[in-house]
KEVOTI-662433 format. One line per field, with one value per residue: x, z, y of N, C-alpha, C, CB in turn; residue number from 1; residue in three letters. Coordinates in steps of 0.001 Angstrom, whole numbers, plus 500000, padded with zeros to 6 digits. Glycine has a CB too. Example, Ala and Ser with C-alpha at 12.3 -4.5 7.8 and 13.67 -1.06 7.14 Angstrom:
% KEVOTI-662433
n_c1: (513190,512850)
n_c3: (507800,507080)
n_c2: (494310,497750)
ca_c1: (512300,513670)
ca_c3: (507800,507140)
ca_c2: (495500,498940)
c_c1: (513200,512900)
c_c3: (507800,507870)
c_c2: (496700,500030)
cb_c1: (511308,514084)
cb_c3: (509046,505725)
cb_c2: (495527,499402)
n: (1,2)
res: (ala,ser)
//
This chain:
% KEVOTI-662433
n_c1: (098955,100644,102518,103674,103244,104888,107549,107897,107868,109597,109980,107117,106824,108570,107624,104747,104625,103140,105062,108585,110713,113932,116865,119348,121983,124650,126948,126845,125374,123645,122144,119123,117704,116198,114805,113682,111590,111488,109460,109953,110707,114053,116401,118032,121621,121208,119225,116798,113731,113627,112645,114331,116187,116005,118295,118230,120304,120167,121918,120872,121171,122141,119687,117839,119083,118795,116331,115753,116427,115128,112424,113204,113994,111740,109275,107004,105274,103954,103821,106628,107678,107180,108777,111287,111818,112193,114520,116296,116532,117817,120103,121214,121535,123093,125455,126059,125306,123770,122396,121023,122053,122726,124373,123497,120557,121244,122408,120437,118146,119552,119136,116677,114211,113342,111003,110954,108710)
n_c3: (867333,864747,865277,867329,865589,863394,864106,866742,870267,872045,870804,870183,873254,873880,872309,872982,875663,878586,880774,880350,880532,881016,881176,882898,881487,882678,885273,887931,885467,885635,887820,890532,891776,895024,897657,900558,903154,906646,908589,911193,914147,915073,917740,916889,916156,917244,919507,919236,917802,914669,911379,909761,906639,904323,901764,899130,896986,894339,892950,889092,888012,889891,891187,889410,888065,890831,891516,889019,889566,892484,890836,889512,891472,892588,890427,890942,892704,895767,898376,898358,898010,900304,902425,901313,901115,904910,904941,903610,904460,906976,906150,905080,907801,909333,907475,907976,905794,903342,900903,898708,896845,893959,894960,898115,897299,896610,898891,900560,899774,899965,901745,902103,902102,899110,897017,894089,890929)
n_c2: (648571,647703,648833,646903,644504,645146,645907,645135,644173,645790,648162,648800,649582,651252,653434,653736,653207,655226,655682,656236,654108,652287,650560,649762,648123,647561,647775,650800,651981,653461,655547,655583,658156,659701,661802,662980,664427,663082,661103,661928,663353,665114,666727,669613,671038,673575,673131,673147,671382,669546,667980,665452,665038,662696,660550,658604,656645,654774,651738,651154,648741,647035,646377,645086,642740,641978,641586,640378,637807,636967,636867,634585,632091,632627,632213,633392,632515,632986,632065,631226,633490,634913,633164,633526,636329,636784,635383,636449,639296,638104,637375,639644,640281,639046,639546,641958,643931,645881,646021,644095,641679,639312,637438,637531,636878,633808,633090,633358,631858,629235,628322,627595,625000,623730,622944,620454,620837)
ca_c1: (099188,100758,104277,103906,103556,105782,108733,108319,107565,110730,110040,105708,107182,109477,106531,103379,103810,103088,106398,109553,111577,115317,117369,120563,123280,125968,126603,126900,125497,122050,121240,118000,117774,114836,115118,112587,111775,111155,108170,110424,111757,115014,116912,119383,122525,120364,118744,115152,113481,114227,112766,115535,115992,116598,118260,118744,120330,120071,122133,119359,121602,121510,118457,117382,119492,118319,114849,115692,116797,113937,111618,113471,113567,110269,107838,105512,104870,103641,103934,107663,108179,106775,109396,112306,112399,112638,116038,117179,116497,118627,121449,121494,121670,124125,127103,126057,125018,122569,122028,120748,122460,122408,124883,122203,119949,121571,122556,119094,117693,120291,118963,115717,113990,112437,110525,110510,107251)
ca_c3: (867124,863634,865769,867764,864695,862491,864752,868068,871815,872855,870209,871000,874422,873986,871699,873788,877377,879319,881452,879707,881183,880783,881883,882601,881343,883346,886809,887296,884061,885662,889023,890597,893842,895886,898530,901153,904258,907469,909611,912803,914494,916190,918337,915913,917020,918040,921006,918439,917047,913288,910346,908827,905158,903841,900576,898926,895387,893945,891394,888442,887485,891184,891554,887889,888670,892520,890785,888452,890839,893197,890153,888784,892512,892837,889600,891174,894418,896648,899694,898834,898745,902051,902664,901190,901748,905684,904974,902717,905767,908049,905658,905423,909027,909920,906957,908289,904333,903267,899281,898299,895566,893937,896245,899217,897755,896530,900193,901260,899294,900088,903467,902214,901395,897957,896110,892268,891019)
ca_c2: (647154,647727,649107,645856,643427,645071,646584,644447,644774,646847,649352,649289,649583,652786,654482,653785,653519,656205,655963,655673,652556,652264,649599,649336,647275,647512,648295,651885,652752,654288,655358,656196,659334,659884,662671,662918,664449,662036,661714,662268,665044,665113,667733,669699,671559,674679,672677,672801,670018,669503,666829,665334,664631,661176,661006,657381,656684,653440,651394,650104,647239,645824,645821,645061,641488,640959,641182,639066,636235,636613,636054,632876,631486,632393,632114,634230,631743,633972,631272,631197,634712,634812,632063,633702,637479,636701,634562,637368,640016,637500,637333,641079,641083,638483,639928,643499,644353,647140,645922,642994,641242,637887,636877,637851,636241,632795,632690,633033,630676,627807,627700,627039,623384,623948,621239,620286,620533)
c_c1: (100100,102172,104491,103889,104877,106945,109002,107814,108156,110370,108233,105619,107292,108638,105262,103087,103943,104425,107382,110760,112790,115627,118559,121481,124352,125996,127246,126339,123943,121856,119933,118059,115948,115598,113431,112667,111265,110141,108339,110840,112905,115540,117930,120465,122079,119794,116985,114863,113144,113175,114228,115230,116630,117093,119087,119158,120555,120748,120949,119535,121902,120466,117758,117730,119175,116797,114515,115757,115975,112815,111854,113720,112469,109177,107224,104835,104958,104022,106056,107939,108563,108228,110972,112880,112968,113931,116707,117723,118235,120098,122330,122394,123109,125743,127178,126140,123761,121842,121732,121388,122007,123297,124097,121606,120400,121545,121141,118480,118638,120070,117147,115392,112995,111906,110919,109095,107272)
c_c3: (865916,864282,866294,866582,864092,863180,865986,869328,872444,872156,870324,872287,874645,873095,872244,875120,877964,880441,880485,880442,880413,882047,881729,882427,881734,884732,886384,886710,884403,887587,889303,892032,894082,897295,898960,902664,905726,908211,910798,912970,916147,916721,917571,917046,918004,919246,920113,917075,915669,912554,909596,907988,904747,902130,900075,897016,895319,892633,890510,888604,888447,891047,890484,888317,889629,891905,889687,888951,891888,892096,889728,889969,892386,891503,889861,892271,895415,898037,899654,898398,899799,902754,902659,901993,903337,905560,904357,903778,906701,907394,905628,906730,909549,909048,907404,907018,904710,901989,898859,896582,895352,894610,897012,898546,896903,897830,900791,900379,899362,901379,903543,901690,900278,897335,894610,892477,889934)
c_c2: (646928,647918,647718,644643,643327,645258,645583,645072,645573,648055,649438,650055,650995,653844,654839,653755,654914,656732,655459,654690,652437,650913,649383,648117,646751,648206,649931,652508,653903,654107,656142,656714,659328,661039,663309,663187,663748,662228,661937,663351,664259,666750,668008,670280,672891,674351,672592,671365,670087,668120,666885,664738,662975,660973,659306,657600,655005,653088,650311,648640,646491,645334,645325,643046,641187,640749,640213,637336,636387,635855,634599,632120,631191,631546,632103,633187,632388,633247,631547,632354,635156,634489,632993,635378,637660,636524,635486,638806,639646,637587,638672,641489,640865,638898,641718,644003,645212,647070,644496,642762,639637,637093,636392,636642,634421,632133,632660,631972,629150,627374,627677,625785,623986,622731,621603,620111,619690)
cb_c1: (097859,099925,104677,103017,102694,105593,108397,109818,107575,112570,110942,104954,108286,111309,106137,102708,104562,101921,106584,110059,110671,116136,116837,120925,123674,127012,127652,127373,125312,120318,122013,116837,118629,114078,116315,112070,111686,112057,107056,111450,109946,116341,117196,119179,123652,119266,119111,114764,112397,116231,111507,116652,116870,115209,119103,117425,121790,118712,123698,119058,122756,121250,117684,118726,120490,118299,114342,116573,118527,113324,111409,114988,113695,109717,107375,104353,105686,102088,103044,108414,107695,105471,109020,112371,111422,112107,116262,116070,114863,118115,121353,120156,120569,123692,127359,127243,124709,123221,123302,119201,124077,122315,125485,121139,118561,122570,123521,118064,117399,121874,119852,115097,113104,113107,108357,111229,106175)
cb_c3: (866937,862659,867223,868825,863703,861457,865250,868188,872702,872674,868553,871372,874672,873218,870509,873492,878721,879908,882913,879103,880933,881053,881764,883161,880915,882442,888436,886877,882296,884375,890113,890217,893633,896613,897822,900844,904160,908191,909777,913412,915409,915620,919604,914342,916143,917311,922782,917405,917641,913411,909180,909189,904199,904124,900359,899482,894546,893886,891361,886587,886590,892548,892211,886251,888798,894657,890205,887749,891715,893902,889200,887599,893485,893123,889016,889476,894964,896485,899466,898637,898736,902501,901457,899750,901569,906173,904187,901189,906727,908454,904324,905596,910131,909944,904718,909229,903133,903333,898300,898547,895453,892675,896961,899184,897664,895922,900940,901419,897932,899829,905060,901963,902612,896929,896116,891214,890935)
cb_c2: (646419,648598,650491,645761,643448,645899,648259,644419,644038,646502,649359,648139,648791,652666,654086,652905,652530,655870,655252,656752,650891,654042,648634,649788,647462,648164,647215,651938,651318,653070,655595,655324,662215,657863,663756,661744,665328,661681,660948,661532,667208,664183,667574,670941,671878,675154,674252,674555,669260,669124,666971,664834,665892,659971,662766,656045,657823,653102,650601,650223,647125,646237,646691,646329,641280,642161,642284,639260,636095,638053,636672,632604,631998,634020,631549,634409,630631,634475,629041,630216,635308,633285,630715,633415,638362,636135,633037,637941,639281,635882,636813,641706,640670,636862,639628,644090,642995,648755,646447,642922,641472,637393,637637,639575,637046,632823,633604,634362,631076,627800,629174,627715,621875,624702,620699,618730,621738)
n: (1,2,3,4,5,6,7,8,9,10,11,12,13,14,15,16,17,18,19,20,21,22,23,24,25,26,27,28,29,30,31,32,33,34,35,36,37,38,39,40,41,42,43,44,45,46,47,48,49,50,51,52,53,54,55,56,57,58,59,60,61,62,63,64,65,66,67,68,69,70,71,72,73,74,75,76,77,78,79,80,81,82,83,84,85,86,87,88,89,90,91,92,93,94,95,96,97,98,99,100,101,102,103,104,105,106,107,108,109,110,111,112,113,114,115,116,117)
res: (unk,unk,unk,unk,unk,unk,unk,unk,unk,unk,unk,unk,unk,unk,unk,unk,unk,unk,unk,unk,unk,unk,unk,unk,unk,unk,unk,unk,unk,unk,unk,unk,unk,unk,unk,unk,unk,unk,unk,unk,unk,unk,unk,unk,unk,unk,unk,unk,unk,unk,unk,unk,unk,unk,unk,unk,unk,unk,unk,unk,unk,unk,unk,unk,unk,unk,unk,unk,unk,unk,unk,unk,unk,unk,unk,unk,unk,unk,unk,unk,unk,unk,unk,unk,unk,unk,unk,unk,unk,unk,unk,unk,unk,unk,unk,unk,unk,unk,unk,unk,unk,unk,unk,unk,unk,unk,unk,unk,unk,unk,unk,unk,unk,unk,unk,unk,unk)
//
């Protein structure tokens, strides 16, 4: 508590949690891989049936910003989550996209009716 009074939450943060959390700045500046093998089997070139590998990399600072702009849509309104991620899906579908940005989801959210509260 003594790092968090005197130093702050970013630096309590980067001394005490158990995972170390980075965030990027800039596009580019950090990506994240995953490589994983699938729960299907297809027929390879041999004529025998194969798992194939799936191997995704991710930029942070997309998704760092699309997460940011779902939350400030949202503030944690679970009903319009619900609400939105569909329209975000559809937008995906209809520009033939694979990444959600704040583009994505501006466009999905302008084709919803939102209230003021």
């Amino acid at each position: 508590m003594v790092t968090l009074a005197l130093e702050g939450a970013a630096s309590y943060r980067d001394k005490h949690e158990l995972v170390l959390r980075r965030q990027a700045e800039l596009p580019n500046a950090m990506w994240q891989s995953d490589h994983t093998m699938l729960d299907i089997l297809v027929v390879g070139t041999d004529g025998k049936p194969a798992r194939p590998w799936l191997t995704t990399i991710l930029d942070d600072f997309t998704d760092a910003q699309a997460i940011a702009a779902i939350a400030r849509i949202t503030r944690g309104n679970f009903r319009l989550l619900e609400r939105l991620f569909p329209q975000i899906q559809r937008v995906l579908k209809i520009n033939e996209l694979d990444t959600i940005t704040n583009d994505v989801i501006e466009a999905a959210q302008s084709t919803l009716v939102i209230g003021v509260t």
